[in-house]
C-alpha positions in Angstrom: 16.2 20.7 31.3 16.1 19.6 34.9 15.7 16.7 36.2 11.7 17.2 37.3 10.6 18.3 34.0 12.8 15.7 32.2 11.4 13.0 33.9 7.4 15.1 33.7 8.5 15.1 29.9 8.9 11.3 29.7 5.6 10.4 31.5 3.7 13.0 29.6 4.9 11.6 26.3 4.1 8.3 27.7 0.7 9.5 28.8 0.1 10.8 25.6 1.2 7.7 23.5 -1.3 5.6 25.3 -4.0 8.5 25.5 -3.5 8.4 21.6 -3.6 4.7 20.9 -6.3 4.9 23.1 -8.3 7.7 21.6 -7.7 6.1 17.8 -9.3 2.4 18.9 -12.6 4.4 20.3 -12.7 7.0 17.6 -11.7 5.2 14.3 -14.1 6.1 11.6 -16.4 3.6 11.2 -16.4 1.3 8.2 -18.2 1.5 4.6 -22.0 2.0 5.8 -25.1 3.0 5.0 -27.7 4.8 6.9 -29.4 2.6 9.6 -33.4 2.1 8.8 -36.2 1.9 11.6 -37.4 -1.1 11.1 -39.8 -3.2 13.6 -37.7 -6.5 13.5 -34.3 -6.7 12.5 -33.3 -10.0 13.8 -33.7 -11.9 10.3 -31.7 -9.7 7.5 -33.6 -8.6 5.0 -33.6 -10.8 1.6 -32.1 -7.7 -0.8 -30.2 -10.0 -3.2 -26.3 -9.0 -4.0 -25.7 -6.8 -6.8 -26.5 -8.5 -10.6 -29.4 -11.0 -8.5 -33.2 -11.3 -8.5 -34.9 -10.3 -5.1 -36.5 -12.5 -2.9 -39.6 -12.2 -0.8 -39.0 -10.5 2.9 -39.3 -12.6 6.0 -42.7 -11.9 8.0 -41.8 -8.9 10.2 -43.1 -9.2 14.1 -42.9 -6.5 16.9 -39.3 -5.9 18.7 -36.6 -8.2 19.5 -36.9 -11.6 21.5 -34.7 -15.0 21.7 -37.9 -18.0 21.2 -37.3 -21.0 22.8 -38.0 -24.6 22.2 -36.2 -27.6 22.7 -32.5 -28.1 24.2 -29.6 -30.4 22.7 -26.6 -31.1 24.2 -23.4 -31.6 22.5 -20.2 -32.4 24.5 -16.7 -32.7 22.9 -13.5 -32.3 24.1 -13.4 -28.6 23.9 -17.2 -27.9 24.1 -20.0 -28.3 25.9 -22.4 -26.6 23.6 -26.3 -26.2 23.3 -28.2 -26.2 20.6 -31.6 -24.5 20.6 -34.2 -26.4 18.1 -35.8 -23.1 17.8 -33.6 -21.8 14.7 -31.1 -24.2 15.7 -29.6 -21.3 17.0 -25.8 -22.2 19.1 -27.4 -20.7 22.3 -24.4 -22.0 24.9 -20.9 -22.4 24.8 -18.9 -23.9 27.4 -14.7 -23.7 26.8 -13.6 -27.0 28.7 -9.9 -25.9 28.3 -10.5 -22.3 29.8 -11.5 -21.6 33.5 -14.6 -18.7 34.5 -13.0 -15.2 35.6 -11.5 -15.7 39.0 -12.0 -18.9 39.0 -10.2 -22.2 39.1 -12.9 -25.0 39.2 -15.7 -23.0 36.2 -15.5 -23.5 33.1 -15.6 -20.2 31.1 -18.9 -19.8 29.0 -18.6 -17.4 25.6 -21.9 -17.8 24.7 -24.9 -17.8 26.7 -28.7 -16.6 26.5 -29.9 -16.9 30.0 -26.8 -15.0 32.0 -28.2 -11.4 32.5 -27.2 -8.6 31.3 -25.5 -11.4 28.7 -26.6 -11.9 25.3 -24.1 -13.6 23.1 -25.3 -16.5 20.8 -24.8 -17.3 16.7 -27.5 -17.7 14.6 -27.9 -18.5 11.3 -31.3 -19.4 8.5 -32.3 -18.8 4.7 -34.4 -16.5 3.5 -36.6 -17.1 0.7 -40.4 -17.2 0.9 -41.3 -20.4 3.1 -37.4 -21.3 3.7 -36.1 -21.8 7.8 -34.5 -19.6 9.5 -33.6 -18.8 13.0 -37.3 -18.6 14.0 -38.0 -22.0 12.5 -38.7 -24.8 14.8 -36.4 -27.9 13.9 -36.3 -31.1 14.8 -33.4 -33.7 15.7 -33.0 -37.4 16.4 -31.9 -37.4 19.8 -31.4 -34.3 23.0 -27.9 -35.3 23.3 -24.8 -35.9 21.8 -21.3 -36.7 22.9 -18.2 -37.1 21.0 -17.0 -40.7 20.9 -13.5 -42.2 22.1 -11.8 -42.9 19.1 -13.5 -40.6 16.4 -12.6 -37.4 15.6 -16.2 -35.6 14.1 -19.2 -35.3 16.1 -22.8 -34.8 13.6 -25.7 -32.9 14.5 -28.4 -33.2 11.9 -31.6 -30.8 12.6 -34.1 -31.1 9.8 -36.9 -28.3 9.1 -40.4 -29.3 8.5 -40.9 -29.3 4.4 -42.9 -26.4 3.4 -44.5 -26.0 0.1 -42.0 -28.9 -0.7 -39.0 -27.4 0.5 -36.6 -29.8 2.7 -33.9 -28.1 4.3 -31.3 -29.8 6.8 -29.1 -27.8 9.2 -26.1 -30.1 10.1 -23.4 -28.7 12.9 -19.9 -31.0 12.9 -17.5 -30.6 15.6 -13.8 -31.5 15.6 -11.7 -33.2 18.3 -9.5 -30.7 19.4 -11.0 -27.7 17.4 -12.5 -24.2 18.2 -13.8 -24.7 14.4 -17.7 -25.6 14.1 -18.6 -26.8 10.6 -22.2 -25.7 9.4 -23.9 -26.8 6.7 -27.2 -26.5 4.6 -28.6 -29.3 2.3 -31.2 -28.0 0.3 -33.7 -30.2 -1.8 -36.9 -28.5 -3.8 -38.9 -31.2 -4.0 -41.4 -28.3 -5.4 -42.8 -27.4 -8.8 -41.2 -24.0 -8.7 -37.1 -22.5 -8.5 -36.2 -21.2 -5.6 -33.5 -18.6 -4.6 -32.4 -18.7 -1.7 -29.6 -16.3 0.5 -28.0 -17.7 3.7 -27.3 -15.4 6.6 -24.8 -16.4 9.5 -24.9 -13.9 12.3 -23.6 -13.1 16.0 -26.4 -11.4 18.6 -24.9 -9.5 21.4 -25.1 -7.4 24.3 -23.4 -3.7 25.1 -22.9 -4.6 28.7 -21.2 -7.4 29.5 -17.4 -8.4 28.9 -16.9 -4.8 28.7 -13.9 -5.2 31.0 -13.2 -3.3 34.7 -13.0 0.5 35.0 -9.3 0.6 35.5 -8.8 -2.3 32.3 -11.9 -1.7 30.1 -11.2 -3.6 26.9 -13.0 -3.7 23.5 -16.0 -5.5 22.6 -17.5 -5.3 19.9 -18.3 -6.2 16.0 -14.9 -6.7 13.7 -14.2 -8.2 10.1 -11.4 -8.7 7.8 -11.2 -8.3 3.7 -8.5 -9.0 2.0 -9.0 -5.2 0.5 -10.0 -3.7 3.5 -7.6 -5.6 6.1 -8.9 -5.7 9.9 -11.6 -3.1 11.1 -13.2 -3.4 14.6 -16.8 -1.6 14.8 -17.7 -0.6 18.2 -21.5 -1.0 19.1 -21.8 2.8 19.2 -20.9 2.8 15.8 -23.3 0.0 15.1 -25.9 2.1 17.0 -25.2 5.2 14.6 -24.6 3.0 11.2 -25.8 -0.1 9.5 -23.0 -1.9 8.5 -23.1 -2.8 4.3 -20.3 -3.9 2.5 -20.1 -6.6 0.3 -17.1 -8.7 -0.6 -15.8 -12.0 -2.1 -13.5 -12.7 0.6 -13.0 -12.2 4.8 -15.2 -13.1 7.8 -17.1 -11.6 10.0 -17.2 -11.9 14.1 -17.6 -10.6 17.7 -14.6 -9.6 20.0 -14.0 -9.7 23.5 -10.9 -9.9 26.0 -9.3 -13.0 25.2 -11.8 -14.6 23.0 -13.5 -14.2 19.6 -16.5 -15.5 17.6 -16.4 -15.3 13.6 -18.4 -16.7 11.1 -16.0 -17.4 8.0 -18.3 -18.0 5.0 -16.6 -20.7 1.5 -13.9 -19.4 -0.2 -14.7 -17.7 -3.7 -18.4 -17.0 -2.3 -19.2 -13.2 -2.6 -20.9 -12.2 0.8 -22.5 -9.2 2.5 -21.2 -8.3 5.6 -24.0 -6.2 7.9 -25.0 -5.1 11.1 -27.9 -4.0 12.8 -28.8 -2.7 16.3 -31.9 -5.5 17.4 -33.3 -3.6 20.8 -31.5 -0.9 22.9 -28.8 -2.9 24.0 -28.8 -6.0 21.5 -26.8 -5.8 18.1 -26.3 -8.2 15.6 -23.4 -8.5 13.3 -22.9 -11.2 10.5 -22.5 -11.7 6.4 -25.1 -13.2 4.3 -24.8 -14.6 0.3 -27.0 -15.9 -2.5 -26.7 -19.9 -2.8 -27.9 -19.6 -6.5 -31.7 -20.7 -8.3 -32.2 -24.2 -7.0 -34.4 -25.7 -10.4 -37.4 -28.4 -9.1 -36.1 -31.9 -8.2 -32.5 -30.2 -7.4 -31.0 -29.6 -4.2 -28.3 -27.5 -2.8 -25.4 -27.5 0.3 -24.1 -24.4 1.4 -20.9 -24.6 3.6 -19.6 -22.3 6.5 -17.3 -22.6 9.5 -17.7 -20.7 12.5 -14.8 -20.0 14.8 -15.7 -19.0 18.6 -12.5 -20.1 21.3 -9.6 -18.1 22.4 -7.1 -15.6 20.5 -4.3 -18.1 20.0 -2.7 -16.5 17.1 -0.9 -19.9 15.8 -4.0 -21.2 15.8 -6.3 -18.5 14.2 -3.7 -18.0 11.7 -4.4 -21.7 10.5 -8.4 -21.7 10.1 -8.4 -18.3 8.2 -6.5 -15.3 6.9 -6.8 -12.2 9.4 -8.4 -14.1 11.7 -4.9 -13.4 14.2 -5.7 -9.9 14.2 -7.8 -10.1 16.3 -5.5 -9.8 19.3 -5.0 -6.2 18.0 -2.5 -4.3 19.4 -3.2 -1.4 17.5 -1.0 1.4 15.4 2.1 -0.7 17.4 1.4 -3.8 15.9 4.9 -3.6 13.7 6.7 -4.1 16.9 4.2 -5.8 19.2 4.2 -9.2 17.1 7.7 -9.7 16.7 8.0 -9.3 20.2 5.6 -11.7 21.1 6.7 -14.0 18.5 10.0 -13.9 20.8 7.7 -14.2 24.4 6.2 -17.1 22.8 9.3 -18.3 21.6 11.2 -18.4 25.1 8.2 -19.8 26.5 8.1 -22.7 24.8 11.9 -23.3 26.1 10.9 -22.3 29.7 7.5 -23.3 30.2 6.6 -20.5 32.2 5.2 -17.3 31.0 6.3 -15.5 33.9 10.2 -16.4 33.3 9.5 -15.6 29.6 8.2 -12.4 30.7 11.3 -11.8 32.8 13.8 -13.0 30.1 12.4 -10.7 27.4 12.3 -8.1 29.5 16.3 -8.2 30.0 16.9 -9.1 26.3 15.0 -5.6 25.6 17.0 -3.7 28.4 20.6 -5.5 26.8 18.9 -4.5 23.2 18.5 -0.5 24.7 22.0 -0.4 27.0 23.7 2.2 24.6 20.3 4.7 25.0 19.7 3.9 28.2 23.1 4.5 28.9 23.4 7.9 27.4 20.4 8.6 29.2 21.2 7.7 32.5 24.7 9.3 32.0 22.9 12.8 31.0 20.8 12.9 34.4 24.2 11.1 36.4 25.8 14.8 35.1 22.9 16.9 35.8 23.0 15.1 39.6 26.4 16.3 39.6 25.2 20.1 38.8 22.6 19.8 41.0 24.3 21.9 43.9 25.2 24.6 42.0 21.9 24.9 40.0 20.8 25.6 43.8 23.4 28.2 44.2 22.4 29.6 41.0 18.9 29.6 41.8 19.8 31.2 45.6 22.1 33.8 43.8 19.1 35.2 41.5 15.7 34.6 43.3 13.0 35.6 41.0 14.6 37.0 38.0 14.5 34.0 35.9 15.5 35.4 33.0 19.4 35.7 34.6 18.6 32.3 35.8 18.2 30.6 32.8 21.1 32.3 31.0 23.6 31.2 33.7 22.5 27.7 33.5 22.7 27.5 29.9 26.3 29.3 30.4 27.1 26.0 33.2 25.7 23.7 30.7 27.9 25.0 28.1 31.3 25.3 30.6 30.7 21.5 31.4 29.8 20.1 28.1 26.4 19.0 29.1 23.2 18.8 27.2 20.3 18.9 29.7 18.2 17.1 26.8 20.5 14.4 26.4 18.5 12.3 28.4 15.0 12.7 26.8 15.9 11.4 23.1 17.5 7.7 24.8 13.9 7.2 26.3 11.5 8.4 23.8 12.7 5.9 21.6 11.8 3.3 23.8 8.7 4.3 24.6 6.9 2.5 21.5 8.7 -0.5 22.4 7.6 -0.5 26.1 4.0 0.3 25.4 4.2 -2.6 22.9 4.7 -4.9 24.9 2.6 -3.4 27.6 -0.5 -4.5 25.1 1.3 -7.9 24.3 0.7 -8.8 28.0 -2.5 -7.1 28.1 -3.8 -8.9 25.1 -2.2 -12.5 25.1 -4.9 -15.4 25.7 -2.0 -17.6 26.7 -1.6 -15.3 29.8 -5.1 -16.0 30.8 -4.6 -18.0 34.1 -0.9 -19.0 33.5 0.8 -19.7 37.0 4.1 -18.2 37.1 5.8 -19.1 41.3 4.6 -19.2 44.4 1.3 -17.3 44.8 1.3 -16.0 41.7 -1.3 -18.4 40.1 -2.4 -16.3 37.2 -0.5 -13.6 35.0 -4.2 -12.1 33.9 -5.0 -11.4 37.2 -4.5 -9.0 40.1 -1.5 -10.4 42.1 -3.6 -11.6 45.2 -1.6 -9.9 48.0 -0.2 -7.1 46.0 3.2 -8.0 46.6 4.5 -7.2 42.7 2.9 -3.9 43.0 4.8 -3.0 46.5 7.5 -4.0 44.6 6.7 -2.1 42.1 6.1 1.4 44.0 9.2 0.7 45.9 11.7 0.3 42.9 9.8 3.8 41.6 10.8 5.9 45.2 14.6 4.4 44.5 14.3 5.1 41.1 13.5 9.0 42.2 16.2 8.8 44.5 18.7 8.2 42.2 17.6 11.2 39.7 19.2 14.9 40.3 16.7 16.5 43.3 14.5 19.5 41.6 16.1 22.8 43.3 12.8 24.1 44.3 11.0 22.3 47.5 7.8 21.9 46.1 8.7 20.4 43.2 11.2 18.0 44.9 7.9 16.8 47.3 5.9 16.5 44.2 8.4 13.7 42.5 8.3 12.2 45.3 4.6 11.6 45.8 4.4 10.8 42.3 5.8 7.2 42.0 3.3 6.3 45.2 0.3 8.1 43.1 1.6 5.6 39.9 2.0 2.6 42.1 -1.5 2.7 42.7 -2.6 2.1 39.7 -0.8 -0.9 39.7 -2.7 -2.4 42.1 -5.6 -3.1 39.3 -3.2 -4.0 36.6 -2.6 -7.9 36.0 0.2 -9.7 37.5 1.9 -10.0 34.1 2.1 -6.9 33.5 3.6 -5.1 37.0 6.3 -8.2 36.8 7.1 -6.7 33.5 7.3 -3.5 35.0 9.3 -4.3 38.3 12.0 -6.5 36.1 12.3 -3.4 34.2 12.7 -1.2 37.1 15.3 -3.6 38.6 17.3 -3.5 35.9 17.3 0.4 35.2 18.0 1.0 39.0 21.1 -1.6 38.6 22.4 0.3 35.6 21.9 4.0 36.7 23.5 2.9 39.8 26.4 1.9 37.6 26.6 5.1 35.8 26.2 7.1 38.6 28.7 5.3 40.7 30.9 5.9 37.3 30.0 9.4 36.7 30.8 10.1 41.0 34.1 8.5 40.7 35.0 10.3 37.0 34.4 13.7 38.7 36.1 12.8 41.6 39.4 12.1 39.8 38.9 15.6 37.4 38.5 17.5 40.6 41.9 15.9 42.0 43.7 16.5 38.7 42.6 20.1 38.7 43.2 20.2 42.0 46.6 19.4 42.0 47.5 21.8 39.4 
């Protein structure tokens, strides 16, 4: 194998690795469903009670999908500045504090928001029972704003719905100094002559368009959940589109994904819950999990408890407020090597304090980790560089007839001890180990406007003045430089456009990611120099010793 098609080989396989982790995130078969209904509203889910319960009456239906409005509150933590819609009491705004806006370094980044066209993104929650509040209901509240106090560590929202037929419900939000974690509960008192049976609902509303990443990065959003039974599934709005979602468990949350960031609603423990999905309007889905709170006898009352996670994808931190909840920084079918090597990243960082030096470190503890295959491999294509005049000859001394061609190479390879795969093997197991990390950089929150020297301000983002990616493209032409030269013209033009064509694309890529890249480079440059410096000097000295005989 020469040089052009070995090195064609690796990028294909390459190409084909990420074409295939690709292709399986987009075309995964959607989860348990059932067939998706026409139905007029679909906002509130319909009261069908879990298997083994009584039925409840239907919420009144009303023409197409539509966020009402009432009243704002204002709720300002550490962490959040929220807002609170009386109208359902509906989370309608979320402001991360700690995280900037996109390409910004003075915004604060919102996650949920209902006036942003095309953006739709808010949580919602009721009950459904005949008469009982739910995201329609107008509540009310004892004051428009509310700010977390020096000194205390809970923040209470109380909303309380108007009683009907002698119903009192109470809707009560608590957020947590220092927490992504929202607390929401429901105290129910039937103050009326008859049970009631109530089901609570907790859901997410979003858009297809926005967060949908660029057209050189596009990244997943979309629905997700996690069962104990079932693991981590991500459902893409297309499949929401095509499918109702409809699987019930005792166990897992439900949530929204994006780049960096997720939303879940993570019902009690022990309660058994229906996890659904329905497509509101043409571009508005809904994803959440609903449950049966139980018959609630006359003079009783009821709480309900759920917690609702929406921040970034820290993975220590996710791991801590509910099982599964870390997958989703999903690195796919690689995910067996992708978090241990994270684990490391995050390991060195926290030694370093800089994610771009971690990034660099790693990458040499992986290259020290692969010497003895890269080695073999670069020592394969230092021989064939050797050979490289007299394949020429070869191909000079038989033109067209390729046929004789190829037999008097293989006879070359053979007289010199050479196997022109040698090199291919060395780098194809690699591969999953570089793509691995490639989505470790892609996926990690904690890259998200991490300053790593000089004008590099932020390892998420485009490196300003494209200096990494220069870098980048020029380490590629050396790298072709030090590879055997293809014996036909063409194709010898061709491997060199090629690394320019690549270097390109790595003018879109984050600045992580192309340091990750050029270390890598560096360092393979460095050590097929070596060998082929080695390889020179060894076939030198056989030349003398044969000469002198």
């Amino acid at each position: 194998m020469d040089t052009k098609r070995l090195i064609l080989f690796v990028i294909f396989s390459f190409s084909i690795l990420m074409l295939w982790d690709a292709w399986q995130r987009e075309h995964t078969p959607p989860p348990e469903t059932v067939t998706a209904e026409a139905a007029t509203d679909n906002s509130v889910p319909h009261a069908e009670k879990l298997p083994g319960a009584k039925a409840a009456a239907d919420m009144p239906k009303e023409s197409g999908f539509r966020l009402q409005t009432a009243d704002r509150i204002q709720v300002e933590t550490d962490v959040y500045k929220a807002v609170i819609d009386t109208t359902g009491g509906d989370l309608r705004r979320l402001e991360l504090l700690k995280h900037r806006a996109d390409n910004s370094t003075t915004e604060n980044f919102v996650l949920l928001d209902d006036r942003a066209a095309p953006m739709v993104y808010v949580a919602q929650s009721g009950l459904i029972g005949q008469g009982l509040p739910n995201h329609k209901t107008v509540f009310t509240a004892e004051a428009s704003n509310y700010q977390l106090a020096a000194g205390s560590d809970t923040l209470e929202v109380r909303l309380t719905a108007a009683s009907a037929d002698g119903v009192k419900v109470d809707k009560i939000y608590t957020f947590h100094r220092d927490s992504y974690v929202i607390n929401l509960r429901y105290e129910i008192h039937n103050e009326s002559a008859s049970p009631i049976d109530p089901t609570v609902y907790y859901q997410v509303v979003h858009d297809t368009e926005s967060n949908q990443g660029s057209h050189m990065m596009p990244t997943f959003t979309g629905g997700a959940y996690f069962t104990q039974a079932d693991k981590f599934k991500k459902l893409s709005f297309k499949d929401m589109g095509k499918n109702d979602l409809s699987k019930t468990t005792s166990d897992g949350w439900v949530g929204l994904l994006q780049h960096y960031f997720v939303s879940a609603w993570i019902p009690k423990e022990g309660v058994t819950r229906q996890f659904y999905s329905k497509k509101l309007a043409d571009n508005i889905y809904s994803i959440g999990t609903k449950s049966d709170i139980g018959v609630i006898a006359p003079g009783a009352s009821a709480e309900v408890d759920a917690r609702y996670y929406a921040g970034p994808q820290n993975q220590e931190v996710m791991k801590q407020v509910a099982p599964g909840l870390e997958y989703t920084v999903d690195y796919g079918w690689l995910t067996i090597i992708a978090s241990p090597l994270f684990w490391i990243l995050s390991k060195i960082e926290s030694v370093v304090h800089n994610w771009g030096v971690a990034i660099i470190l790693l990458t040499v503890m992986i290259k020290l980790a692969f010497y003895p295959l890269s080695a073999a491999s670069y020592r394969s294509m230092a021989h064939m560089r050797e050979l490289a005049p007299r394949l020429q000859r070869l191909k000079e001394q038989y033109g067209d007839d390729r046929q004789k061609m190829q037999v008097a190479m293989m006879e070359l390879y053979k007289t010199e001890k050479i196997n022109p795969m040698g090199g291919c093997l060395p780098i194809l197991v690699q591969i999953p180990v570089f793509i691995s990390l490639y989505w470790v950089l892609l996926g990690s929150v904690e890259m998200r406007h991490a300053p790593f020297m000089l004008w590099i301000h932020d390892l998420s983002a485009i490196d300003p003045y494209y200096v990494l990616p220069i870098l980048m493209g020029a380490t590629m032409i050396i790298q072709t430089r030090l590879n055997p030269t293809p014996t036909d013209p063409v194709q010898a033009k061709v491997m060199m456009i090629m690394p320019i064509v690549f270097s390109v694309f790595f003018f879109f890529f984050p600045a992580g990611l192309v340091l990750y890249w050029l270390v890598n480079n560096v360092l393979s440059i460095a050590q097929q120099w070596h060998i082929n410096r080695s390889t020179e000097r060894a076939t030198a000295l056989k030349k003398k010793g044969n000469g002198r005989r």
